[in-house]
Steps between C-alpha positions, in 0.01 A plus 500: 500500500643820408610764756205767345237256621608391844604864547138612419365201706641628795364839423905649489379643189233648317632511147666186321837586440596396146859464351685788339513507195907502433453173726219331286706602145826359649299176625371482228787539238719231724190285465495469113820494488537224662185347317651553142833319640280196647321477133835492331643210794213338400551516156858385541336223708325359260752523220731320724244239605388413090860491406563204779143361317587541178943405499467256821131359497466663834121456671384803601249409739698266670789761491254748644359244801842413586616858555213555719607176657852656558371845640310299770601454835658141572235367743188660301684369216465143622155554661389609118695217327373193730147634460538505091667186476189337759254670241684352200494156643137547557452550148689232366807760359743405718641263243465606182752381260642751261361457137832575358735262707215232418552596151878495490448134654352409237659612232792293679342210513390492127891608383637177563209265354533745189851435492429145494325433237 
């Protein structure tokens, strides 16, 4: 709550005392600022991020989940990841094999009976 209405609440003043106006266009200029550089970080970001996609077949989402993951603190980090794993057990995702290692498998497996024959 700002100062203005607790001040007024209290009765300490009559009149709401509002900011200058050198203080609200200085505020304000830092402000976007500092929004135009966050847009262009998050530009970058995202450049960075579908250059890993596109050169090293990185996931984003998982990328993404992870570095929340890694931002956590260690024992909510563990709280969160024993509850997710519970949940994927419940739903039978626990152990899903991975379509391309499956695939790989078998293109191994039909390499030598083509070389046989």
């Amino acid at each position: 709550m700002s100062d203005n209405v607790t001040k007024l609440r209290e009765g300490q003043s009559d009149s709401p005392v509002i900011c200058p106006e050198d203080k609200f266009k200085e505020t304000l200029a830092s402000y976007n600022t500092m929004k135009s550089d966050m847009d262009s970080a998050r530009g970058e970001m995202g450049s960075l991020l579908k250059n890993a996609e596109d050169q090293h077949q990185l996931h984003r989402k998982a990328f993404k989940d992870v570095q929340k993951l890694e931002k956590m603190d260690a024992a909510k980090r563990a709280d969160y990841l024993r509850a997710f794993n519970a949940y994927l057990k419940y739903l039978g995702l626990d152990a899903q094999p991975d379509m391309f290692d499956e695939a790989a498998k078998e293109a191994e497996a039909e390499e030598p009976a083509a070389a046989e024959a």
